[in-house]
FIZAPA-73354 format. One line per 8 residues: their letters; for each residue x, y, z of N, C-alpha, C. Coordinates in steps of 0.2 Angstrom, whole numbers, plus 5000, padded with zeros to 4 digits. Layout:
A> X Y Z X Y Z X Y Z; ...
# end
This chain:
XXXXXXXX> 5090 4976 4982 5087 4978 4975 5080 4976 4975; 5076 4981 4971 5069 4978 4970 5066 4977 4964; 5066 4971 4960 5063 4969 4956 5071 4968 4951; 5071 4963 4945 5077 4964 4941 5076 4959 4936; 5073 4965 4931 5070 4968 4923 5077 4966 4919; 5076 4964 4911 5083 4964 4908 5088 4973 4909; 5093 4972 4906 5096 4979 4909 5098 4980 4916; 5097 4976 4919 5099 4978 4927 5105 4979 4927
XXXXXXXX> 5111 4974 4925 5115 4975 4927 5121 4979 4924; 5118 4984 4918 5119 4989 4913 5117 4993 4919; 5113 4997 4922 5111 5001 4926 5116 5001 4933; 5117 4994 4936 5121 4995 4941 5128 4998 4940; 5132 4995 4934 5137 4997 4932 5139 5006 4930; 5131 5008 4926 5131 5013 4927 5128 5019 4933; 5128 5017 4939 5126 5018 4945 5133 5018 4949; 5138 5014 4948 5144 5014 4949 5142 5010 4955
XXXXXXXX> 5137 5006 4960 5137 5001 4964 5140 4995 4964; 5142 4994 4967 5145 4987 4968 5142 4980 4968; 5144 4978 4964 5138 4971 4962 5139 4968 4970; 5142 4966 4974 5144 4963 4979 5140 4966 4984; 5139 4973 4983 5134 4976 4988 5127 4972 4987; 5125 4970 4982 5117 4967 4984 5118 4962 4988; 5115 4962 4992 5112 4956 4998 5107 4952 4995; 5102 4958 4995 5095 4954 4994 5091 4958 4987
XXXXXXXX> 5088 4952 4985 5081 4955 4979 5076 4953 4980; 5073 4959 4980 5065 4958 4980 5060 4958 4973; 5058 4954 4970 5056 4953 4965 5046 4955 4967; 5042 4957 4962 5036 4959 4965 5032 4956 4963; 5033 4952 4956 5028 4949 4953 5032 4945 4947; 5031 4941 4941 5034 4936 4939 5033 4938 4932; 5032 4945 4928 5031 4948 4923 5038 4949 4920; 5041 4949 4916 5048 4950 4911 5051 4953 4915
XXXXXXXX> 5048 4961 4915 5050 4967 4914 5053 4967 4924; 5051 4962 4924 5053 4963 4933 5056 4956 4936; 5059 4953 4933 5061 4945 4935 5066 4942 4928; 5065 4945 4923 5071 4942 4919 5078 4944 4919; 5080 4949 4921 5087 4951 4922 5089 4945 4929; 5085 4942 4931 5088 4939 4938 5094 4933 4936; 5094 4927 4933 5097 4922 4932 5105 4926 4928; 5101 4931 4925 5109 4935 4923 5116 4936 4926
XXXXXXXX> 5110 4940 4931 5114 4943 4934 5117 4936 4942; 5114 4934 4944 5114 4929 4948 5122 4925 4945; 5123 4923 4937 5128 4921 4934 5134 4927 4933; 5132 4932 4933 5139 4938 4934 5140 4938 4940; 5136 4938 4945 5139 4937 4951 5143 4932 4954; 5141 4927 4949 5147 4919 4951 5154 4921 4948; 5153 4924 4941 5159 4926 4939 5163 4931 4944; 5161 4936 4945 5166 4942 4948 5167 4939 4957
XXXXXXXX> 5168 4931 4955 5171 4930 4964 5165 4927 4969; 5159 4931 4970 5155 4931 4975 5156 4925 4977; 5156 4928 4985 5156 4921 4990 5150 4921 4995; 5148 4926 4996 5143 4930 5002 5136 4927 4998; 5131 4925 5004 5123 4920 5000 5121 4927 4997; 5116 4927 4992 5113 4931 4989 5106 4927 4990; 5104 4932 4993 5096 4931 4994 5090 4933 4992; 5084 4929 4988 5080 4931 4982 5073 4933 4987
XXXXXXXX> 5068 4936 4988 5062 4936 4989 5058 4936 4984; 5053 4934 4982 5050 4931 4978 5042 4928 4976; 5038 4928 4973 5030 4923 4974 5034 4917 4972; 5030 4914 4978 5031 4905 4977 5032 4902 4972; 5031 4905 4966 5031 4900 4959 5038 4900 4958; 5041 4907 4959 5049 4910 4955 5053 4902 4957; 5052 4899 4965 5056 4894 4965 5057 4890 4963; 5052 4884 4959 5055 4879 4954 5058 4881 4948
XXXXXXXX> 5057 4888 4945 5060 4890 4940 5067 4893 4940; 5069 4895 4946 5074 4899 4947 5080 4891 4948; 5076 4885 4954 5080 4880 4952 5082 4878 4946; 5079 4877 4942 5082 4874 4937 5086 4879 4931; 5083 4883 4931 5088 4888 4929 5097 4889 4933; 5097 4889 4939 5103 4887 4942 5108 4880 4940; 5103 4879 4942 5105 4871 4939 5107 4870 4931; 5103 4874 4928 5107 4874 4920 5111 4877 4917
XXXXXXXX> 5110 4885 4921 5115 4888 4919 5121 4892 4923; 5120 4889 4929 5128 4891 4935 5127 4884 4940; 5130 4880 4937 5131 4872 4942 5137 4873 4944; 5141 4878 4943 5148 4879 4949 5146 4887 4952; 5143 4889 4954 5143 4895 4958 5145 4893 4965; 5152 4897 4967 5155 4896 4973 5152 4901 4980; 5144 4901 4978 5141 4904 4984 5133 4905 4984; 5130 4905 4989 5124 4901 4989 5118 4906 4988
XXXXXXXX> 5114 4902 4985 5107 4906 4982 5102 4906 4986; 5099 4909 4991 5094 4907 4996 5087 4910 4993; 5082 4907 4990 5076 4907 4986 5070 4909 4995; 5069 4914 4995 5063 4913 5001 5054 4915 4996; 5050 4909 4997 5045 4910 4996 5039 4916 4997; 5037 4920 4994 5033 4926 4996 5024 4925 4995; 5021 4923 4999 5013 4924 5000 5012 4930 4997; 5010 4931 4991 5008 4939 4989 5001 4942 4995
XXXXXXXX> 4997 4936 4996 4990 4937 4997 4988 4941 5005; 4994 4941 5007 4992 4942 5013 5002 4949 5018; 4999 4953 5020 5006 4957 5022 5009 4951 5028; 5013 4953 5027 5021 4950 5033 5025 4952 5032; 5028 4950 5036 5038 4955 5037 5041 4948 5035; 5046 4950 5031 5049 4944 5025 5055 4945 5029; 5059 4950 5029 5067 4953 5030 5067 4957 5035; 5071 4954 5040 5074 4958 5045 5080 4956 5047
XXXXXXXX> 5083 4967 5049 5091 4965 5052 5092 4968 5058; 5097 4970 5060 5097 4976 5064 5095 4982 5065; 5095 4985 5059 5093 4991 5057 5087 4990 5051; 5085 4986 5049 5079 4987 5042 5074 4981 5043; 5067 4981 5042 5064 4979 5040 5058 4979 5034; 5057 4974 5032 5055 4972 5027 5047 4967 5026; 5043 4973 5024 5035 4968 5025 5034 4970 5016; 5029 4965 5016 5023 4964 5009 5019 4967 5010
XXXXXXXX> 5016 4971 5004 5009 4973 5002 5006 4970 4997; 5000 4966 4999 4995 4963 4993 4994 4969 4987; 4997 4966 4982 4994 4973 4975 4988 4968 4972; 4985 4969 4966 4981 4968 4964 4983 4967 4959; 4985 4963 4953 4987 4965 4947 4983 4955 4942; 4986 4956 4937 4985 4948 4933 4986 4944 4935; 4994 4944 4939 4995 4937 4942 4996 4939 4948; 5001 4934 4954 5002 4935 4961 5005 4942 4962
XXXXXXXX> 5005 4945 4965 5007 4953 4964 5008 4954 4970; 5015 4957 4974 5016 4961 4981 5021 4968 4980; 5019 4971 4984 5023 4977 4986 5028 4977 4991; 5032 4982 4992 5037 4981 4998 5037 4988 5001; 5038 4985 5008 5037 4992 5013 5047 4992 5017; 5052 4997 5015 5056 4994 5018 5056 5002 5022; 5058 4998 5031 5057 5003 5037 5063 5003 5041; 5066 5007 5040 5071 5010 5047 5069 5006 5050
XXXXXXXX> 5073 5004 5058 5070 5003 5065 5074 5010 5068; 5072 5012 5073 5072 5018 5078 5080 5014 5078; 5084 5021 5080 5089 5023 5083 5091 5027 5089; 5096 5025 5095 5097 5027 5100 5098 5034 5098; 5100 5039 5102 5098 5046 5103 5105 5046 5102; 5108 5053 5101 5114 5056 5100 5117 5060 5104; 5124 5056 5105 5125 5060 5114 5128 5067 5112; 5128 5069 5114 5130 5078 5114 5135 5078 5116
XXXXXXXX> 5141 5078 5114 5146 5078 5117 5151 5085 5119; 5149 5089 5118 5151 5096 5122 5148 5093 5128; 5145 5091 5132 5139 5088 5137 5145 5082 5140; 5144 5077 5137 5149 5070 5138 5158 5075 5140; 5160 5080 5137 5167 5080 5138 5167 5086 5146; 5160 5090 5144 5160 5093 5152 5161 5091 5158; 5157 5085 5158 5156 5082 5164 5161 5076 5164; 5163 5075 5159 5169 5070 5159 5168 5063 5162
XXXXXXXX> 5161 5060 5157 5159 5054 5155 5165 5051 5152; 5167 5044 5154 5171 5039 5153 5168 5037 5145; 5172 5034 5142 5168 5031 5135 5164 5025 5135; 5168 5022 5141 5162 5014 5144 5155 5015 5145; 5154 5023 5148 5148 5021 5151 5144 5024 5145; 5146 5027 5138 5142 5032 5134 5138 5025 5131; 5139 5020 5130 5131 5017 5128 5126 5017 5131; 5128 5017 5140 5122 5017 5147 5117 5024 5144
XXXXXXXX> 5120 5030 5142 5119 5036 5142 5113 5035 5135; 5117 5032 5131 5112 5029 5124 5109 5028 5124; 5106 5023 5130 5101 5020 5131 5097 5020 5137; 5096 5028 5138 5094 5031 5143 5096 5032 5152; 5099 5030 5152 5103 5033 5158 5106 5039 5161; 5104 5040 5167 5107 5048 5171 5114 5046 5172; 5118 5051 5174 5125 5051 5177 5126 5054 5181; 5130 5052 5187 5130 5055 5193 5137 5055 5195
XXXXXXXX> 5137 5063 5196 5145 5064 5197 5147 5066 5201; 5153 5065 5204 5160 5061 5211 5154 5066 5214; 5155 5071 5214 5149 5075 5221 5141 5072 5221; 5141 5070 5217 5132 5067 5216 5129 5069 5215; 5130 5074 5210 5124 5077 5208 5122 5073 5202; 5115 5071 5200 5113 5067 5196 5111 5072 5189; 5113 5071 5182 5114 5073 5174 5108 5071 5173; 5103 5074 5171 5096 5068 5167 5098 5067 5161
XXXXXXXX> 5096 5061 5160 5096 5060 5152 5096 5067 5147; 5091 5069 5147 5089 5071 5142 5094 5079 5141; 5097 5080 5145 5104 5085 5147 5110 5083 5141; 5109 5076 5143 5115 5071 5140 5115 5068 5132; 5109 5070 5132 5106 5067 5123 5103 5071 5118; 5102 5073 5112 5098 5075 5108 5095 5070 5104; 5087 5070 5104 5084 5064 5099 5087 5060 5096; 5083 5054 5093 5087 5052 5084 5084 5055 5081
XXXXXXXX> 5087 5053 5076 5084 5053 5067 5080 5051 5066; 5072 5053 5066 5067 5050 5064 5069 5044 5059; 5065 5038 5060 5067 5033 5056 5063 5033 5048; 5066 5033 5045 5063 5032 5036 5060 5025 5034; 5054 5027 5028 5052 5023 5027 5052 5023 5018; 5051 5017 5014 5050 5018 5005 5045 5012 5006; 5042 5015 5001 5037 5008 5000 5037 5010 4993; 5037 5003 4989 5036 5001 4981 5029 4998 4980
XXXXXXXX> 5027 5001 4976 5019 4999 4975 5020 4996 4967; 5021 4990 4966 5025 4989 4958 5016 4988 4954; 5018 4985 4949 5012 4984 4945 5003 4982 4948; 4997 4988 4950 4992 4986 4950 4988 4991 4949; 4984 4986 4950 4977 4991 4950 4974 4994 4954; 4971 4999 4954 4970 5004 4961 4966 5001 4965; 4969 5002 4971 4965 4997 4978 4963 5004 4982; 4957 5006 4984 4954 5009 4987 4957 5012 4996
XXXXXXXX> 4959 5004 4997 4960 5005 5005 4968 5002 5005; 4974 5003 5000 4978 5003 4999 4984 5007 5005; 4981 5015 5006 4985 5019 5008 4985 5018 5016; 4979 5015 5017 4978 5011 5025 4985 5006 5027; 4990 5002 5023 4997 5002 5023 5002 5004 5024; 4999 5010 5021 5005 5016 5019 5003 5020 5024; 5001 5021 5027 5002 5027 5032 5010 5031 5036; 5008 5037 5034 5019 5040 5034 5024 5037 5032
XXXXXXXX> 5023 5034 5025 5029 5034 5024 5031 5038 5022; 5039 5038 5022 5042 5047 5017 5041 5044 5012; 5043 5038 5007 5043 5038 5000 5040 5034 4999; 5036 5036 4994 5030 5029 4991 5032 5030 4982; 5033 5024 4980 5033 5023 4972 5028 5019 4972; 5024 5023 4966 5016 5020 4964 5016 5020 4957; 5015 5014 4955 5015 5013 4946 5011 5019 4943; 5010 5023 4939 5006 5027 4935 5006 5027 4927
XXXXXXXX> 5002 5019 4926 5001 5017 4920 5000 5024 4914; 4993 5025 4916 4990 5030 4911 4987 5034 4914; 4984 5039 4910 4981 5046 4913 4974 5044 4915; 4970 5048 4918 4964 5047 4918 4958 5047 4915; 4960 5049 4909 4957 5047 4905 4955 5039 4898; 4960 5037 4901 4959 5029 4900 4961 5024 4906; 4955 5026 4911 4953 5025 4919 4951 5016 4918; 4947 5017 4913 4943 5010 4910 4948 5005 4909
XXXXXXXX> 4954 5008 4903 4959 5004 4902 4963 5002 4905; 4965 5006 4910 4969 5004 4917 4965 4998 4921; 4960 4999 4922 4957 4993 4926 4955 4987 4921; 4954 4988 4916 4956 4982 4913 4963 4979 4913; 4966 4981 4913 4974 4976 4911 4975 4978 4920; 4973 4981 4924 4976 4978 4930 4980 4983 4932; 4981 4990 4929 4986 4996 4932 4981 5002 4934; 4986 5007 4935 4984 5011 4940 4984 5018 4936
XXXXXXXX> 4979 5022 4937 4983 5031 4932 4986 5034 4937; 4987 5040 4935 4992 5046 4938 4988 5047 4945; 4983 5049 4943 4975 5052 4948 4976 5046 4953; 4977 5041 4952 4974 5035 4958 4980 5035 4963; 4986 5035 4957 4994 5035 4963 4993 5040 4968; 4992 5046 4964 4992 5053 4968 4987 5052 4973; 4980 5050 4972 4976 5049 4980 4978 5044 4985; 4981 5039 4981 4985 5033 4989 4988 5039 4992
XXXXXXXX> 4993 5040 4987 4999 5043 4993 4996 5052 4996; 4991 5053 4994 4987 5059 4998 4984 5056 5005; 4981 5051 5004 4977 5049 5008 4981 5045 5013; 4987 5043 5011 4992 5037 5015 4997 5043 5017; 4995 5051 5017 4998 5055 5022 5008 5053 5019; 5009 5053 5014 5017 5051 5013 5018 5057 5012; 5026 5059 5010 5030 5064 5009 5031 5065 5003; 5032 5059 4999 5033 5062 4993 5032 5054 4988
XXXXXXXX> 5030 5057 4983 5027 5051 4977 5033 5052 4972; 5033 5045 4969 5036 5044 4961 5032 5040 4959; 5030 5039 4950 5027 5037 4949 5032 5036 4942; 5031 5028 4942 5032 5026 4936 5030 5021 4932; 5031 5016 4927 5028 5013 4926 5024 5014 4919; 5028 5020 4914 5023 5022 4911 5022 5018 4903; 5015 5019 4902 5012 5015 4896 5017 5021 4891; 5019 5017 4885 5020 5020 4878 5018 5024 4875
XXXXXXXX> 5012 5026 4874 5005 5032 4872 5009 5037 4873; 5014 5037 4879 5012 5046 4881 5019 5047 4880; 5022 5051 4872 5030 5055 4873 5031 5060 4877; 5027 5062 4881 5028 5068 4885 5023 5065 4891; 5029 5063 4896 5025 5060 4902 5023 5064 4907; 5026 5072 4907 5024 5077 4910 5017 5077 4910; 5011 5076 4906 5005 5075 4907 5004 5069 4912; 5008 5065 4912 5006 5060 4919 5007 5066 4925
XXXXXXXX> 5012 5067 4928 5013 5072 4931 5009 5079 4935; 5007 5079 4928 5003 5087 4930 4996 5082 4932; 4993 5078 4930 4989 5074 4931 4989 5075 4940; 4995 5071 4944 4996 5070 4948 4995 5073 4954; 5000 5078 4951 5002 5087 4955 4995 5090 4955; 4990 5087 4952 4983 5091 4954 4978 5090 4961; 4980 5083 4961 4979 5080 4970 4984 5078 4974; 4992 5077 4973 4996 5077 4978 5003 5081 4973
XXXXXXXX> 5002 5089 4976 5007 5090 4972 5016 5090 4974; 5019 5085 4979 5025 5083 4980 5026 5076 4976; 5022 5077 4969 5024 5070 4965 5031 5073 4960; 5033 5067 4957 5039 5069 4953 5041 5061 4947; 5043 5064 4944 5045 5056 4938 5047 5052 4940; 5050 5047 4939 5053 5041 4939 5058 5042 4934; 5063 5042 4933 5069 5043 4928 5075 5040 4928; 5077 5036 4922 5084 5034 4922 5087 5037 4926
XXXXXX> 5090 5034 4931 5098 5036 4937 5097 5042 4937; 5089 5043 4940 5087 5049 4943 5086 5046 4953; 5090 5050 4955 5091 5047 4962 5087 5054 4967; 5083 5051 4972 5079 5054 4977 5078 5053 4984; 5079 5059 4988 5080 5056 4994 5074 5054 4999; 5075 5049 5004 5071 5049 5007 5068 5052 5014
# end
């Protein structure tokens, strides 16, 4: 989960996820709308059983507040809250598993502010198996085959690999670019990602306002993710001013037109 605003756990419920499925939160910065629903829900997940550690990523502050918060308001939670510390100021990889990792991007915003890049790692190739049943490959040796290896059968004739595999699946990337102000040399992090979410305060016509309070317009999202070469933009994050945010939009769609809204339990692939 990224970021968790009051509401979250109204959303989750209406997502139909499973509270037990969150692992980990990544919070982006220490503003209401992005870090108040936290202790909430941290206390609904003591109720509904949880026993599996939930893990918070976070700027270094969150941690003496999030203790005594625990401490105040869930002093029996039968499962452990692991706080890890976030350096806004500088990128690193925070989270890693088997299959995902997880680095920081410095934003720029009022307070300590980071983004998150979370990245597939590559996957083994896919055995062909019309291929595997012809030649009558053993099922012990199909991970050798996985991991690159020829097959050589009773007469000797040697299978290359690449007879025996079809590619992987290009791996995926999302990167959240939460509350800031437009960074010039931003998209220098972002290079290829397929999804990139980029706050898009206001229009471009209150450029000056956006840099004052530290956000970003539609124009500025749309040039990161043009210039960071992505596949497709969401922008949200919108100021009030605008009942019709389609004008953020078309703003957008004028230099990178695979952008698209941000929407209640609007789901997008990556």
């Amino acid at each position: 989960m990224v970021d968790c605003g009051e509401g979250t756990q109204i959303q989750v419920r209406r997502s139909r996820v499973h509270f037990n499925k969150i692992l980990a939160i990544f919070i982006t910065h220490l503003h209401g709308d992005h870090c108040f629903g936290l202790i909430g829900l941290i206390s609904t997940l003591g109720m509904l059983g949880r026993t599996a550690p939930l893990h918070i990523y976070a700027p270094n502050d969150l941690g003496c507040i999030l203790d005594r918060q625990i401490k105040f308001f869930c002093d029996s939670l039968d499962y452990e809250v692991i706080f890890h510390g976030v350096d806004t100021s500088a990128s690193s990889v925070v989270y890693e598993d088997k299959g995902l990792l997880v680095r920081t991007i410095p934003l720029n915003h009022r307070i300590a502010c980071c983004g998150y890049v979370f990245c597939e790692k590559p996957t083994l190739p896919h055995i062909r198996r019309d291929m595997i049943d012809f030649y009558g490959i053993p099922e012990c040796y199909r991970n050798n085959i996985k991991n690159g290896s020829d097959w050589i059968t009773p007469d000797g004739e040697i299978i290359p690999n690449h007879r025996l595999t079809e590619p992987a699946d290009l791996p995926r990337s999302y990167a959240y670019c939460s509350d800031t102000k437009y960074i010039p040399d931003l998209h220098k992090q972002l290079t290829g990602v397929d999804l990139l979410y980029h706050e898009a305060t206001y229009c471009n016509d209150c450029e000056d306002r956006a840099s004052l309070y530290y956000h970003s317009t539609a124009r500025q999202a749309a040039t990161v993710a043009r210039d960071a070469g992505v596949k497709k933009l969401i922008l949200g994050h919108f100021s009030a001013r605008y009942n019709d945010e389609e004008t953020l939009l078309e703003e957008a769609r004028t230099v990178f037109p695979n952008s698209f809204l941000a929407n209640e339990m609007a789901v997008f692939d990556v």
